[in-house]
N, C-alpha and C positions, 0 to 999 in steps of 0.2 A: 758257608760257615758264618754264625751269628759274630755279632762285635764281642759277648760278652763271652766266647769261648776264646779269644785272642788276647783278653787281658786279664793282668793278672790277678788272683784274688789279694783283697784287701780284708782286711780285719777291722770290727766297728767302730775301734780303735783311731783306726789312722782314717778313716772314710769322716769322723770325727772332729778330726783335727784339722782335715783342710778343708772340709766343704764354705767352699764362701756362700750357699744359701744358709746355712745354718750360724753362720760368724754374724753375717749381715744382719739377718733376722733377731738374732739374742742382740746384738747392740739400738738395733732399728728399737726393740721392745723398751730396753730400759731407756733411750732418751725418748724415747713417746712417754712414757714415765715418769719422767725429771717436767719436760713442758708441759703435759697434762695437769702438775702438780702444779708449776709457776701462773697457769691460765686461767685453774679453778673458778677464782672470782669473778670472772670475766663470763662464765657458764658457755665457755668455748672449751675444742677440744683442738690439737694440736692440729689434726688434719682438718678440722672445719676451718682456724684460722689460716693456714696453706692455702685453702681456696679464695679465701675471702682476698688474702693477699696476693694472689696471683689474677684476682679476678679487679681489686685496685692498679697495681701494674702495669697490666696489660688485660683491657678487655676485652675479652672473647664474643668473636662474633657466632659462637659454636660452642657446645657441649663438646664436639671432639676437638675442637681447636684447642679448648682447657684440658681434656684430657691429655693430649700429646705436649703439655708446655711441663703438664705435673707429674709425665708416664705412669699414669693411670687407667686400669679398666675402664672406659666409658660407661659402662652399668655400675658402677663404683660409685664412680663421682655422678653418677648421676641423682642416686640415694643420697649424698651427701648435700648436693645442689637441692633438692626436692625439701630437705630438710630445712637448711636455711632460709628456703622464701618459706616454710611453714612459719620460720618465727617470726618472720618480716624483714630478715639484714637482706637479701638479694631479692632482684626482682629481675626475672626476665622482660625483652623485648624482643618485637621483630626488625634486625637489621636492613630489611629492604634486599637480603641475597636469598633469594628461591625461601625455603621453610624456615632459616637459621634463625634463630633468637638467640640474641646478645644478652649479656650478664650484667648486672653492675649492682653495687651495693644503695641500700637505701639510706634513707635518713638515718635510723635507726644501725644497721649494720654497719655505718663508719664511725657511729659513736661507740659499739662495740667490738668494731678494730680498734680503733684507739684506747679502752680500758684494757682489751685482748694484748695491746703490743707492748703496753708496760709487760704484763705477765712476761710475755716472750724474751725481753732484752733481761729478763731477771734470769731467764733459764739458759739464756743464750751465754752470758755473764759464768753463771753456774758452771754449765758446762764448758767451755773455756779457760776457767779454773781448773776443771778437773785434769785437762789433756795437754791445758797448753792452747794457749792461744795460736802462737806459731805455727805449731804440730796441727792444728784445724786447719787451716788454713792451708797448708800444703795437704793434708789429707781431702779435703772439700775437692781442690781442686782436683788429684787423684780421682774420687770418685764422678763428678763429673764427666771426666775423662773415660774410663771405665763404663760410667753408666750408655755414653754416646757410642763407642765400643762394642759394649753388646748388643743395644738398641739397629745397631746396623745390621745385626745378624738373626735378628728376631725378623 
């Protein structure tokens, strides 16, 4: 017997109301929206500055190593990475481990973190206003948590 003859039906109603992909996703959407808007100037985009800063950080001696820090599809971020060395902020190398090339920002790509991270702390600012400073901060850490959670079972 299938799973879906053992449970019970739901209505689009309530399948609605609790799915956490579609909770996630509407909110993921609108603060991509809010920093999108704070970053404008910078002619960065929310996720391109994510890499930038997770590739200042801590840098990747891998494409997948950056993937797994940002859990992200590796053919993802790999379109993302491919774009930025188009405009000249990152530049691969090779780390000297079998095929990997390492990441790291160039001249040019840490002067447009640093125009990008005013944007950020305006939106960052923004939205902390909205929720609650506190309220983030114990939700961040929630999801986190959450995120490492499912991550295990993936």
């Amino acid at each position: 017997m299938s799973r879906r003859k053992n449970q019970t039906a739901l209505s689009p109603e309530s399948v609605g109301l609790q799915c956490a992909a579609l909770h996630s996703r509407v909110l993921s959407r609108l603060v991509t929206r809010l920093y999108n808007q704070q970053l404008s100037d910078s002619g960065l985009r929310i996720t391109q500055f994510s890499v930038l800063n997770a590739i200042k950080a801590r840098p990747p001696e891998s494409i997948f190593q950056l993937a797994e820090l940002l859990g992200m599809e590796r053919t993802s971020l790999q379109r993302t990475v491919d774009k930025l060395i188009e405009k000249g902020l990152v530049e691969s190398e090779p780390t000297g481990n079998k095929r990997s090339l390492g990441l790291s920002l160039t001249a040019e790509g840490e002067s447009r973190y640093q125009l990008a991270l005013v944007g950020w702390q305006a939106a960052q600012h923004q939205f902390e206003s909205l929720v609650g400073k506190q309220s983030w901060q114990q939700i961040a850490s929630e999801l986190r948590r959450f995120s490492h959670e499912v991550k295990q079972k993936l």
